[in-house]
C-alpha positions in Angstrom: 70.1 18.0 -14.7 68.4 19.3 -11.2 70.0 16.1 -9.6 73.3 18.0 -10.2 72.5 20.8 -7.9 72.3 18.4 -5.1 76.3 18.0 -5.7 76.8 21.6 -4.9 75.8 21.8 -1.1 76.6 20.0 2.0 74.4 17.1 2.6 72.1 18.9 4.8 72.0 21.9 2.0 68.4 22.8 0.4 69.0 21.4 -3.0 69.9 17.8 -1.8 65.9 17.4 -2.1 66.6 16.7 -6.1 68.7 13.5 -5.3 65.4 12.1 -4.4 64.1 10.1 -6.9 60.6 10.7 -5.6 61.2 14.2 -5.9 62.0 14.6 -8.9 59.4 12.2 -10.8 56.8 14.2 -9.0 58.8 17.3 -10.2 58.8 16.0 -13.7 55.0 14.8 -13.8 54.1 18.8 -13.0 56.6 20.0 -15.4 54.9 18.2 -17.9 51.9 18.6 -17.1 52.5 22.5 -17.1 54.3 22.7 -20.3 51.3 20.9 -21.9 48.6 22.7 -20.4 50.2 26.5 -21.0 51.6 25.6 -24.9 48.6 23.7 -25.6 46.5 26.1 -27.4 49.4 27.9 -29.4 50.5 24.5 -30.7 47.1 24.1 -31.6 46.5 27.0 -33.5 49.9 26.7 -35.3 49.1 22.7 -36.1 46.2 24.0 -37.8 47.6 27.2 -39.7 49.9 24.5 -41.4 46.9 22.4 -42.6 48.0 19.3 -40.4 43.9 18.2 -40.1 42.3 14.9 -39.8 40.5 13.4 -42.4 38.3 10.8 -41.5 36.9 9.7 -45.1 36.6 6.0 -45.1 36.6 4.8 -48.6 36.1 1.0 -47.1 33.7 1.6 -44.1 30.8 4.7 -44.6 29.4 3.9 -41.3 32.1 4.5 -39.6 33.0 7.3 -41.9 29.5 9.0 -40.6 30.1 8.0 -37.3 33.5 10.4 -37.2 32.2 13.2 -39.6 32.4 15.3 -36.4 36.0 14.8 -36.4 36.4 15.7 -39.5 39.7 18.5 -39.8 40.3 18.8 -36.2 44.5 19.1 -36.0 46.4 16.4 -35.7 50.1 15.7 -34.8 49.5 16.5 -31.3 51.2 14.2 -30.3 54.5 17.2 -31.0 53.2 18.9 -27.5 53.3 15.1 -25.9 57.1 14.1 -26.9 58.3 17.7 -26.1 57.1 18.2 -22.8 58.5 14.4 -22.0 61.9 15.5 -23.2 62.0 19.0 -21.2 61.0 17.3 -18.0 63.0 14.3 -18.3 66.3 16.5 -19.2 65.7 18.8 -16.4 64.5 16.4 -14.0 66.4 12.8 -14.9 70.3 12.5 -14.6 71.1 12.9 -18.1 74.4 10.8 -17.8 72.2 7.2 -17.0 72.1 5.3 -19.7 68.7 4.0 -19.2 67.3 7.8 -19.7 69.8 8.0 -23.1 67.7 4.9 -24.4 64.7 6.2 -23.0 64.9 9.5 -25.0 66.2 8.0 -28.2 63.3 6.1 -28.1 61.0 8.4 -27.6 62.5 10.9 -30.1 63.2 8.3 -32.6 59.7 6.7 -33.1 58.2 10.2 -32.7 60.3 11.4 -36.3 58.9 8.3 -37.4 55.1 9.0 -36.6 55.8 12.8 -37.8 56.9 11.4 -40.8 54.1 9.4 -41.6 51.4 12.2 -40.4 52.8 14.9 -42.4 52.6 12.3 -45.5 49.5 11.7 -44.8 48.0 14.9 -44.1 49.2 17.1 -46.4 48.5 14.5 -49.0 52.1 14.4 -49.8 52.3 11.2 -52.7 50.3 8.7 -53.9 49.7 6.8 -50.3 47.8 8.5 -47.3 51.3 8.0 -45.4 53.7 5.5 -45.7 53.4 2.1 -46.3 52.6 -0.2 -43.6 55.9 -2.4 -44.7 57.7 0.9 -44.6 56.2 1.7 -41.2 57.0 -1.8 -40.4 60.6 -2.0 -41.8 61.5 1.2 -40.0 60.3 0.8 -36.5 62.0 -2.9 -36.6 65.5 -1.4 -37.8 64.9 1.3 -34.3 63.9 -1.0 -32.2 67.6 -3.1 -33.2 68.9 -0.3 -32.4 67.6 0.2 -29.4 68.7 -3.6 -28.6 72.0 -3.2 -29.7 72.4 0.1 -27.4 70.8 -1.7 -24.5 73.0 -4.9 -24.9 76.2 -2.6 -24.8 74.9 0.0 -22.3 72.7 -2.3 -19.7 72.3 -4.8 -16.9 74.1 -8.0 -18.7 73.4 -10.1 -15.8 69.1 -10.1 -16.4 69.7 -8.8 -20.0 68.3 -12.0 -21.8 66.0 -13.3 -19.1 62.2 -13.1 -18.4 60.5 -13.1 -14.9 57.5 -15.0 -15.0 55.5 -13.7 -12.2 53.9 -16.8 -10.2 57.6 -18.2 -10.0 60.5 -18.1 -7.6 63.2 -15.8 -9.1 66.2 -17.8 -8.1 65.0 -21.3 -9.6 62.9 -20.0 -12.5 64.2 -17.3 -14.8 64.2 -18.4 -18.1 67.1 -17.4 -20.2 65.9 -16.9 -24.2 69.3 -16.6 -24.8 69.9 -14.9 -28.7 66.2 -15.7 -29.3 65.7 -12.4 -27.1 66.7 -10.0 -29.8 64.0 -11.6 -32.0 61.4 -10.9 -28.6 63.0 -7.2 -27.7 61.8 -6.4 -31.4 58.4 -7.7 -31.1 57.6 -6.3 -28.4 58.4 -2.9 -29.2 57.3 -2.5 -32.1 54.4 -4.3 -31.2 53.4 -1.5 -28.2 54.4 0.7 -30.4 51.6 -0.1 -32.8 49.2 -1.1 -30.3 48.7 2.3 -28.8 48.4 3.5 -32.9 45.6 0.7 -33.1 43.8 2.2 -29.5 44.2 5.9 -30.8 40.8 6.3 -32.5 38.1 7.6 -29.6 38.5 11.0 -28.1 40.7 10.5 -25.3 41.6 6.6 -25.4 45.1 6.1 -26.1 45.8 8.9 -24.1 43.6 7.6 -20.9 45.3 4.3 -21.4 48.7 5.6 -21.9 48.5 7.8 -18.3 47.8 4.4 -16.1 50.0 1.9 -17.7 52.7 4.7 -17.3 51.4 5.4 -13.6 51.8 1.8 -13.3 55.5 1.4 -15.0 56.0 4.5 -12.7 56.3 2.0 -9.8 57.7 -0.6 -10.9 60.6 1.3 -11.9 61.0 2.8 -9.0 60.8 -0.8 -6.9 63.6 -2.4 -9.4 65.7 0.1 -9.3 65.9 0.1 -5.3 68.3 -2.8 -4.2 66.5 -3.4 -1.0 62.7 -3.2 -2.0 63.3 -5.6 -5.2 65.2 -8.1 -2.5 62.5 -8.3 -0.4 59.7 -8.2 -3.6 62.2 -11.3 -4.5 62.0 -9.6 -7.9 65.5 -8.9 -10.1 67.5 -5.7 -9.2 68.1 -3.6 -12.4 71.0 -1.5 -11.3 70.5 2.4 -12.5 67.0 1.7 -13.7 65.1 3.8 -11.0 65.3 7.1 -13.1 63.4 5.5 -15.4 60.4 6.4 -13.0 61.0 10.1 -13.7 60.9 9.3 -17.2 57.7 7.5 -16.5 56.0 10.4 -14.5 57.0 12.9 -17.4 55.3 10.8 -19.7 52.3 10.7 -17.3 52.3 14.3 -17.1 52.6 15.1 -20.6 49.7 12.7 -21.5 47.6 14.4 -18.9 47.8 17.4 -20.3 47.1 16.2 -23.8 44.6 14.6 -22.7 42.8 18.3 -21.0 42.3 19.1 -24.9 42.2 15.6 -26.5 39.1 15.1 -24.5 35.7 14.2 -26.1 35.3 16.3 -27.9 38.9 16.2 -29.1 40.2 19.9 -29.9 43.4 18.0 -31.0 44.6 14.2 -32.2 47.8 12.7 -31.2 48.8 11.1 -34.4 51.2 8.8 -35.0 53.8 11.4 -34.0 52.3 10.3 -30.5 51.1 7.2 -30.5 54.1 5.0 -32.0 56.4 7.2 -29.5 54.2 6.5 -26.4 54.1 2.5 -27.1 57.7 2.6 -27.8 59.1 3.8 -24.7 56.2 2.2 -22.8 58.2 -1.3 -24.2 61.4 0.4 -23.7 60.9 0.9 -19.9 59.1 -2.7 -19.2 62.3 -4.6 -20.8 64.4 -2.1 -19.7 63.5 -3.0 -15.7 62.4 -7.2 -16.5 58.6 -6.6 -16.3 58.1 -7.6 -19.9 55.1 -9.8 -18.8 53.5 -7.6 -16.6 53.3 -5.6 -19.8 51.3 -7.5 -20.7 48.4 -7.0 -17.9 49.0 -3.4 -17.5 48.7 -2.7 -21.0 46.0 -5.2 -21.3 43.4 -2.8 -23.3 46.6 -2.0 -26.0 46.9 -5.5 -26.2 43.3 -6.5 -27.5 43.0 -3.6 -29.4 46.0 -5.2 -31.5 44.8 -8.5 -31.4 41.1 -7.5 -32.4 42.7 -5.8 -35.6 44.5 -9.6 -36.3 41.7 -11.5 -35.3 39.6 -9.9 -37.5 42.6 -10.4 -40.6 42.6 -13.7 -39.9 39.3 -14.6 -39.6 38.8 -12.7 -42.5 41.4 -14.0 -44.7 41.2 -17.5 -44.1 37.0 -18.1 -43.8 35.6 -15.2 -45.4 34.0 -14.0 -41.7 34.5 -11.1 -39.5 34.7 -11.9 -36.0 34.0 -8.4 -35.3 31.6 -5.4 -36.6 34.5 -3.3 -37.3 38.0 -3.7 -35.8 39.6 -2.1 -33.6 37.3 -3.2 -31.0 36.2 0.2 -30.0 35.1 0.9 -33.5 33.1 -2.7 -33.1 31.5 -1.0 -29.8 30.4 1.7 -31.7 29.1 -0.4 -34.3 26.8 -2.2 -31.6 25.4 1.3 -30.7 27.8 2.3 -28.0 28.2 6.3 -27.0 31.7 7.4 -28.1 32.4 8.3 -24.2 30.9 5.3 -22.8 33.3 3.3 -24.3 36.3 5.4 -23.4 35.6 5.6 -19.8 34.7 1.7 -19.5 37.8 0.8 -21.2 39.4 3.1 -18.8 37.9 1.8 -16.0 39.2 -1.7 -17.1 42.6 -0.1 -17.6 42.9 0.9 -14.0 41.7 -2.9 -13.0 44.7 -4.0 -15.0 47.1 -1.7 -13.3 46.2 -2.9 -10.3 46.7 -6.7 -10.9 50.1 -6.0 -12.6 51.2 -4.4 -9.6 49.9 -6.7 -7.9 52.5 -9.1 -9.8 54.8 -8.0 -7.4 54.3 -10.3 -4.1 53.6 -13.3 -6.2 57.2 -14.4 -6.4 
């Protein structure tokens, strides 16, 4: 919306600033950030007036039932403050008419009624099940996220729309087209993210931690495939429009950082799946949105074997009667093996900014 104001002066005028795009993802990152960190205590207090409060009883695991008792009835749903402050930053500070920001936010907003659903199931004890059903869950977020394909199909970049960039490889003689298997890969993926952030969202601070550099990181790489000449000399696909996404990116950054000021160990608020599924969504969203579906992969490398800890474990289970781990996700298995609860987040943090770093530096391998 700000962008506009640039239209209004000469092009020397004060306001032509907001046709940066630099500007205004920095703006929006602040915004954020701001509208976070001043409504976080009053959303808070109301979360918790309306009985929205974690339970942590573990009818298949005491230990790690004990281990948690300290979390017992903080608020949840945080993850309200998160997708709001994204919205009001990216509205004000995107160009509302792109139509990589209208995925962005039905995405955001979308997967977020779908986590508020489940948490206010859940914690108000609303039913028989503590939420809804995982194939419910499951059904739901893959009938979005074909939505979200068929939108992008109509609405984006046809000429990259089925392809994958392998990094390691030359863009103009190896670009694999998956052709209409790509549909079947859009969904995976996001739903996939979507639930692997869910999976990570157990330690004070975690998902959140992870969710500010993996966003940092799509940050950049939305701004370098949305700019024609930077992506020809990165020899990387040119995604035209795709560079607001970056503001999108920095209010999610933002948002998360101030979340994170109270979601801290230890936590004065939890996310829930109101925050979680909407953070991995868009997270996906953004890396197919711009071609850097496999540098996803690195930069989101601790949501990744969080997920595949959790299927490990099912698998191993289910087929020899073993758990590979103590207790899956694999930060409840380092606490199992005696790890402090902040230990662990800042390691796996620490890991997460390695893995930013080599996904970006994806870039100059082509």
């Amino acid at each position: 919306m700000l962008k506009f104001l640039a239209q209004l002066e000469g092009f020397y005028g004060p306001f032509r600033m907001f046709e940066s795009i630099t500007f205004r993802s920095a703006l929006a990152l602040f915004l954020a950030f701001g509208i976070t960190l001043l409504t976080g205590k009053a959303f808070i207090k109301a979360l918790s007036n309306l009985g929205v409060l974690e339970n942590v009883q573990k009818p298949d695991s005491e230990r790690l039932e004990e281990l948690h008792k300290n979390k017992q009835n903080t608020p949840s749903m945080g993850g309200i403050i998160i997708v709001i402050a994204i919205l009001l930053a990216t509205v004000l500070c995107a160009d509302p008419g792109n139509n990589h920001i209208v995925l962005a936010i039905y995405t955001l907003l979308s997967f977020a009624g779908l986590g508020f659903v489940d948490d206010y199931v859940k914690l108000r004890g609303i039913g028989k099940h503590r939420g809804l059903s995982r194939i419910a869950k499951l059904v739901i977020q893959v009938i979005l996220a074909g939505m979200l394909w068929m939108a992008l199909r109509e609405m984006g970049d046809k000429e990259f729309l089925t392809k994958l960039l392998v990094p390691g490889t030359k863009m103009k003689t190896f670009l694999p087209d998956l052709g209409g298997w790509y549909v079947g890969f859009f969904i995976i993926v996001v739903v996939g993210c979507s639930n692997a952030v869910n999976l990570t969202d157990g330690l004070d601070g975690l998902a959140a931690g992870s969710t500010v550099l993996v966003a940092s990181t799509f940050t950049i790489l939305a701004y370098v495939v949305g700019h024609s000449e930077i992506s020809e000399f990165l020899r990387i696909p040119h995604v035209n429009f795709s560079g607001e996404l970056a503001v999108f990116c920095s209010a999610m950054i933002g948002a998360t950082l101030g979340f994170l000021w109270f979601n801290s160990h230890p936590a004065q608020v939890f996310m829930g799946d109101t925050g979680s599924l909407a953070l991995g969504a868009s997270i996906a969203f953004v890396a197919l949105a711009i071609k850097q579906e496999a540098v996803l992969l690195v930069a989101g490398g601790i949501f990744v074997w969080e997920a595949a800890s959790v299927i490990i474990q099912m698998i191993s289970y289910k087929f020899f009667g073993k758990r590979v781990f103590r207790c899956s996700p694999f930060h409840h298995h380092l606490e199992f093996s005696g790890w402090n609860e902040n230990h662990i987040v800042v390691r796996l943090w620490c890991l997460g900014i390695i893995l930013s770093v080599l996904a970006l530096a994806t870039l100059k391998m082509h």
